[in-house]
C-alpha positions in Angstrom: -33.5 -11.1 -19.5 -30.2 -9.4 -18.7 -27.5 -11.9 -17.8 -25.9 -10.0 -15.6 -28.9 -9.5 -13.9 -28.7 -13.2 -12.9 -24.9 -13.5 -11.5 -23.0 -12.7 -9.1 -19.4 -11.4 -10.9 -17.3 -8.9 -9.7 -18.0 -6.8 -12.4 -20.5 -6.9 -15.4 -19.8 -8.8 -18.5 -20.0 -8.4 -21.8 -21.3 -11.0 -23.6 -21.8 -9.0 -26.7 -18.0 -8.2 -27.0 -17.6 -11.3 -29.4 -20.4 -12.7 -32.3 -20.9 -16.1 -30.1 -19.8 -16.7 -26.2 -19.0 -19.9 -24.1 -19.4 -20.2 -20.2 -18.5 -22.1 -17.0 -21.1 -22.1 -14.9 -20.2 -22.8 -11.3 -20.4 -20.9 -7.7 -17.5 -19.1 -7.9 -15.6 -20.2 -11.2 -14.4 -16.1 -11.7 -11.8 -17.1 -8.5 -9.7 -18.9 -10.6 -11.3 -21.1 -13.1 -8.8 -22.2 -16.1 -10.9 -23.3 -18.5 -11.6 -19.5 -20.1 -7.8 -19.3 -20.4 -7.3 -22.5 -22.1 -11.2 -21.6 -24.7 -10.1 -18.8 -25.2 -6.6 -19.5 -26.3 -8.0 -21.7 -29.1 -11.1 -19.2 -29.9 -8.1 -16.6 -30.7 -5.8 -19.3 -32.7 -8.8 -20.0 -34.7 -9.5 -16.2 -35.3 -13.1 -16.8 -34.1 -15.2 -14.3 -32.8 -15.9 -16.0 -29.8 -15.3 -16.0 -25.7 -15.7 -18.0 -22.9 -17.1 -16.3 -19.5 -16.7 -17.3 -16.1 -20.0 -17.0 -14.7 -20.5 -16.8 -10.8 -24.5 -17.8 -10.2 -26.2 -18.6 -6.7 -28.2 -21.5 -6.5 -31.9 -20.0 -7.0 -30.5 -18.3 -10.1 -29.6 -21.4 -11.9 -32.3 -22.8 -13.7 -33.6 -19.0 -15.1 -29.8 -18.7 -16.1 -30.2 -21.7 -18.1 -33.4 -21.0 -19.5 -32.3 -17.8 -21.1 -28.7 -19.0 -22.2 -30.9 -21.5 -23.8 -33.2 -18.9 -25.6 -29.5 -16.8 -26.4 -29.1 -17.7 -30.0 -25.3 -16.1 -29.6 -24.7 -18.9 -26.5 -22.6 -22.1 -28.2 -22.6 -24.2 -24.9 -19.8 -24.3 -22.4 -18.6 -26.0 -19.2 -20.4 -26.4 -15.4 -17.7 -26.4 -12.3 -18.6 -27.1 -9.0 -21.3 -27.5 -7.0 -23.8 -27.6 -10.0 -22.7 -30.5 -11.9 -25.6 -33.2 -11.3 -28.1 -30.1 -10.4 -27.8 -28.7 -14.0 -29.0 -31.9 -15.6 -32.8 -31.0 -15.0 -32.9 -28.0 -16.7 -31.4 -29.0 -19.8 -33.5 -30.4 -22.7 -31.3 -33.8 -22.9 -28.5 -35.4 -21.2 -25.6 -38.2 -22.8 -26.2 -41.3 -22.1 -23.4 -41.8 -20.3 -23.6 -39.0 -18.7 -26.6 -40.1 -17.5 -24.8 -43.1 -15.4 -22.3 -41.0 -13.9 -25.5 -38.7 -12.5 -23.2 -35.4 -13.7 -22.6 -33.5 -16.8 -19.1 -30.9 -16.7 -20.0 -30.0 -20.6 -23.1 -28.0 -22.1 -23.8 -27.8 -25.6 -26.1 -27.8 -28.5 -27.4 -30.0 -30.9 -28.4 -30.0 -34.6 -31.6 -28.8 -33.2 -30.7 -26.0 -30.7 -31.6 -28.0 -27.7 -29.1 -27.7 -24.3 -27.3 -31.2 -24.0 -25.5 -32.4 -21.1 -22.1 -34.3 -21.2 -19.5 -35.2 -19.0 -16.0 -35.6 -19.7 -14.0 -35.4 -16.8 -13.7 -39.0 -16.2 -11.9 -39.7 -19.5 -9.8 -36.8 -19.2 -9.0 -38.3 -15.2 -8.1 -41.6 -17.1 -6.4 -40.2 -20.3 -3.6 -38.2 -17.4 -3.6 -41.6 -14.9 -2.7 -43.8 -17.1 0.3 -41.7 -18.1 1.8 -42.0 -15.0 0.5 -45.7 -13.3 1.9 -49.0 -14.3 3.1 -48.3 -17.8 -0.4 -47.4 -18.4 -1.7 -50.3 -16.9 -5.0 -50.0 -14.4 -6.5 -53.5 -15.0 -6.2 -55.4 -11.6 -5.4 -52.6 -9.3 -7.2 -51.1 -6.2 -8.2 -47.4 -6.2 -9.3 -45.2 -3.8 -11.8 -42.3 -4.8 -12.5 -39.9 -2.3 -15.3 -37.6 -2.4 -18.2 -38.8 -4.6 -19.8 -35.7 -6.2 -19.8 -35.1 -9.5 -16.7 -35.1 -10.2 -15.9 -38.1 -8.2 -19.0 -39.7 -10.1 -17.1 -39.7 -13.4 -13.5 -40.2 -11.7 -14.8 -43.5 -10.4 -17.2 -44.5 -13.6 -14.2 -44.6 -15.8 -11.9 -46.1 -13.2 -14.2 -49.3 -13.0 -13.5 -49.4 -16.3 -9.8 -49.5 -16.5 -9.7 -51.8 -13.3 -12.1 -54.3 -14.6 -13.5 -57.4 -13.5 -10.6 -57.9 -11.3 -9.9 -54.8 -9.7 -10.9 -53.3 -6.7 -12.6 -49.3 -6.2 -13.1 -47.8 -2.6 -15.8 -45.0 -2.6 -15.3 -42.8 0.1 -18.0 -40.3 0.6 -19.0 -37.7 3.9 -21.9 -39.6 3.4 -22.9 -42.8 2.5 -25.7 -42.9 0.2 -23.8 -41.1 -3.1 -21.5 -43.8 -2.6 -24.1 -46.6 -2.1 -25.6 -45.2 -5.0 -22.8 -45.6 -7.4 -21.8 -48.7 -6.2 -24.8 -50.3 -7.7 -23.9 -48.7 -10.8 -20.5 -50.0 -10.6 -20.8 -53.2 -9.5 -21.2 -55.4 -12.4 -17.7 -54.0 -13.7 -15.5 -54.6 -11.1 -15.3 -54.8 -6.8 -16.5 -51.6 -4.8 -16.3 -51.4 -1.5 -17.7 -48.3 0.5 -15.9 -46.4 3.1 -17.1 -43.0 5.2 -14.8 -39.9 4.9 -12.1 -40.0 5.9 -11.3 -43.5 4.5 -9.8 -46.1 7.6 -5.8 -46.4 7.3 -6.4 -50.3 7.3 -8.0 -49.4 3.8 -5.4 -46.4 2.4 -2.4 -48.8 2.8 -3.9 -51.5 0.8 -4.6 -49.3 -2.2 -2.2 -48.5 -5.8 -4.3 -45.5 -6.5 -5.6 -42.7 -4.1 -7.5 -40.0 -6.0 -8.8 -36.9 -3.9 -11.9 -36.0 -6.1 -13.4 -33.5 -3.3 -13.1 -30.4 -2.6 -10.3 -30.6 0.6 -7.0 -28.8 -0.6 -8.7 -26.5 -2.9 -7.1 -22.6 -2.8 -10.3 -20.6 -3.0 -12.1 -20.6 0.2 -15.9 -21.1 0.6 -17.6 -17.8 1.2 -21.5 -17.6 1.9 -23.5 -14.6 3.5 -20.1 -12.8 3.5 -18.8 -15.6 6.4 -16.3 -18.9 5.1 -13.7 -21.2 5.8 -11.0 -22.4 3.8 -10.3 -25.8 2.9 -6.5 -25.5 1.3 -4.7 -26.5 4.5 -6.4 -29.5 4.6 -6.3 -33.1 3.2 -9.2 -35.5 2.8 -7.5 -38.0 4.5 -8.6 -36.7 7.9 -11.2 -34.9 9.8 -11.9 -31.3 8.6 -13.9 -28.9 10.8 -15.6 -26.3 8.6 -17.5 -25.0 11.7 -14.6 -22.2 12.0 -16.1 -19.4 10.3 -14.3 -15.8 9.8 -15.6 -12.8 7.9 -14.6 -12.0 4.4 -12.4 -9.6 3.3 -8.8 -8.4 4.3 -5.8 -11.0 4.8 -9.2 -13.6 5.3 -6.1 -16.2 4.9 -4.5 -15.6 7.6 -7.2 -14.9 9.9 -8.7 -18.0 9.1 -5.2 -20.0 10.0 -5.1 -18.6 13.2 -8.4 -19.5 13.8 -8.8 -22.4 13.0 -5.0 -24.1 13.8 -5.4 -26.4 16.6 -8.3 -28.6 14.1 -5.3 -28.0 11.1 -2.5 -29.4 13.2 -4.9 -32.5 13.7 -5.5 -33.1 10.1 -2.0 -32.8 9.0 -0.8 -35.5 11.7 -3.5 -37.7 11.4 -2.5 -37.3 7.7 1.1 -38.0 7.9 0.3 -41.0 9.8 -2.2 -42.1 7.0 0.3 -41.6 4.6 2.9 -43.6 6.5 1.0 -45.9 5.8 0.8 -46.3 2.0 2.5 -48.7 -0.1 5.7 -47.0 -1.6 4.5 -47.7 -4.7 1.5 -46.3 -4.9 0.0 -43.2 -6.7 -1.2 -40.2 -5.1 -3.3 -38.6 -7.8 -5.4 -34.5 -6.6 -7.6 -33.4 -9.2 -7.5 -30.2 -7.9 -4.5 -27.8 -9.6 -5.4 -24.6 -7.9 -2.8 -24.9 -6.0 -1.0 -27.2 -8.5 0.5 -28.4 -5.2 -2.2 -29.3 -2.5 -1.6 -30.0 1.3 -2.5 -33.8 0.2 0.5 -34.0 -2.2 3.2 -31.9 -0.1 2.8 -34.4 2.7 3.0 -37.3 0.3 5.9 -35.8 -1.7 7.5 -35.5 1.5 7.6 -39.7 2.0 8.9 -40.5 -1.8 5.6 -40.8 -3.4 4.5 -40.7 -7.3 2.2 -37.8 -6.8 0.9 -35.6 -9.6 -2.1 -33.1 -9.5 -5.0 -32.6 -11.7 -3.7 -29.6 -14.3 -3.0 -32.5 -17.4 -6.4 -34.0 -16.8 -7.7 -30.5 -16.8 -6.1 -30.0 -20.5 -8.1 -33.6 -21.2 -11.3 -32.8 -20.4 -11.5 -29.6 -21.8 -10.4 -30.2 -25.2 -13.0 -33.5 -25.0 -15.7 -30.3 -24.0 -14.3 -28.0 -26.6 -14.7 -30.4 -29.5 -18.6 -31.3 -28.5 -19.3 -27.2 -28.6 -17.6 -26.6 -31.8 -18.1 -29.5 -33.8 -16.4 -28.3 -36.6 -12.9 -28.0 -34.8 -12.3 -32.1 -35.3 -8.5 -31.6 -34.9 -8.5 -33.3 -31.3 -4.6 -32.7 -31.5 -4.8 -28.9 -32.5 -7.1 -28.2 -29.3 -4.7 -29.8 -27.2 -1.8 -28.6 -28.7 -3.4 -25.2 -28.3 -4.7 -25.2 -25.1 -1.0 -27.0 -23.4 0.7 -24.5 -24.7 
C-alpha cells in the first residue's frame, strides 16, 4: 500500500529518496517535531543512505500504517510522538519489558528477526537531563511532582521512582484519576506516590523539590481537529484550562484564538502566579516540552527566581538512546550525541 495514502502530510513524501528511512509517528509530528533534524544530522555524518520522516497519521490509520511499515523491508524503525505512544504497543509484534511497565513505547525498531519492537526511552533521557541540574545530581529522598500521566508522564514518573527511592516521595497528577491510580500500583513498591487531580492543590506544589509538566499545557502547536482547535501555549498545567473555545483554522488562528479565549487565560496565569508563589525557592521547575523552549509554565516561574530548564537536553537523551536501538551498529553513544547536540 502507498504510504502516503495512509497520512495526512502537507505534501507527499518520498520514502524512496534514500536506500532505508526512519519515522516519527505522531498526530501532527510535521508541525515541529525535532527528532528528523537531530536523525538526520547523524544519518548524513555517517554518509548513510538513510532519512527520517515526520509522519502525520489519524487515528483509524494507525494500525494499517504499522502493518505495512512492518512489511517495508526499506523501514529500519523510528520514533512515536504524541497521542500514540501506549496505543502503538498492540500492533507491534513485541514490546521491552520495561517498556511494558511504563504502558508506552517512544522507540520502534527491529530485531534480528524482522519483527516491530517497542521501547521507551524518554524516562532515562528525563533522568539523564534532571539530574544535571538537581542537587548535585542527587534525587534520592526528594518529592516530585509529575503532571500529566500519559505516555510520556508514564516513563517521566517510572524512572523518577527510581532515582527517589524508598524514601522519596512522587505526586501523580492526572485530568483523571485512573492513569494515575494505575501507575501508582506499579510504583508503589519503590518509593511513596500520592495521587492528586489536575491541576495539582497549592497545599501540595509548595511542598515539592521537583515539578515536572509532562502534559501537553504550554505546547506551541495548537490542536486542530475537523478544521476547528484551540491552543494550549498560553497556558500552564498548574491551573484550569478551558479547551471548550474553539476557532477555525487557518489565518492569524493565534491571534484569534487569544482574543477568544482571554478572560479563561487571564484565570490560569493568576491562579498560576499564585501557585507558584507558593513553591519552595529552591525547587526545580522542569517542562518537557521545548517547542517553545520557553513555555508559559517557565516564564512565570523564571519570573520568581526559580531553577527552571525545559525539555530540549532530554530531548538530545532520548533520542540518541532511540537511535542506538535502530541502528545497532552505531555503538558510539558519545558520537550520536555529539552529533545530534551540535
Amino acid at each position: 500500500m502507498d504510504l502516503n495514502k495512509l497520512i495526512e502530510n502537507e505534501h507527499e513524501l518520498d520514502f524512496n529518496a534514500t536506500d532505508f528511512y526512519t519515522t516519527i509517528i505522531g498526530l501532527s509530528p510535521s508541525r515541529g517535531a525535532r527528532s528528523p533534524s537531530l536523525w538526520n544530522k547523524v544519518f548524513r555524518s555517517q554518509t548513510m543512505s538513510a532519512m527520517m520522516h515526520a509522519v502525520d497519521v489519524q487515528p483509524k490509520n494507525l494500525e494499517v500504517l504499522i502493518d505495512t511499515l512492518r512489511n517495508d523491508s526499506q523501514f529500519l524503525g523510528g520514533a512515536v510522538a504524541v497521542p500514540y505512544k501506549a496505543e502503538v504497543m498492540n500492533y507491534l509484534d513485541a514490546v521491552e519489558p520495561s517498556a511494558k511497565i511504563i504502558g508506552a513505547v517512544n522507540c520502534i525498531y527491529r530485531n534480528s528477526s524482522g519483527q516491530l519492537v517497542g521501547a521507551n526511552t524518554d524516562g532515562e533521557g528525563a533522568i539523564k537531563s534532571l539530574e544535571k541540574v538537581v542537587h548535585s545530581g542527587i534525587l534520592e529522598g526528594s518529592t516530585v511532582l509529575v503532571i500529566g500521566i500519559g505516555g510520556a508522564g508514564h516513563a517521566v514518573a517510572t524512572s523518577v521512582a527510581d532515582a527517589i527511592g524508598p524514601q522519596g516521595r512522587i505526586v501523580l497528577s492526572n485530568r483523571t484519576r485512573e492513569p494515575s491510580e494505575i501507575l501508582g500500583e506499579k510504583l508503589r513498591h519503590r518509593c511513596f506516590v500520592d495521587i492528586r487531580n489536575m491541576p495539582p492543590p497549592t497545599s501540595v506544589v509548595e511542598s515539592v523539590d521537583v515539578i515536572i509538566n509532562c502534559s501537553t499545557v504550554g505546547y506551541q502547536f495548537p490542536v486542530i481537529e475537523e478544521g476547528y482547535g484551540y491552543s494550549l501555549q498560553p497556558y500552564t498545567a498548574l491551573s484550569e484550562v478551558d479547551t471548550t473555545i474553539r476557532v477555525s483554522d487557518g489565518e492569524q488562528f493565534d491571534k484569534r484564538y487569544m482574543e477568544r479565549a482571554q478572560k479563561g487565560i487571564e484565570h490560569n496565569i493568576g491562579e498560576s502566579l499564585f501557585v507558584l508563589s507558593k513553591v519552595k525557592s529552591s525547587a526545580t521547575i522542569f517542562d518537557i516540552i521545548y517547542q517553545p523552549q520557553q513555555t508559559m509554565l517557565l516564564k512565570l516561574a523564571s519570573c520568581f527566581g526559580l531553577s527552571t530548564f525545559n525539555g530540549l537536553e532530554m530531548n538530545v537523551e532520548q533520542a540518541v538512546l532511540a537511535f542506538c536501538r535502530v541502528m545497532p551498529d552505531i555503538s558510539d553513544k558519545e558520537l550520536v550525541r555529539n552529533t545530534m547536540q551540535r
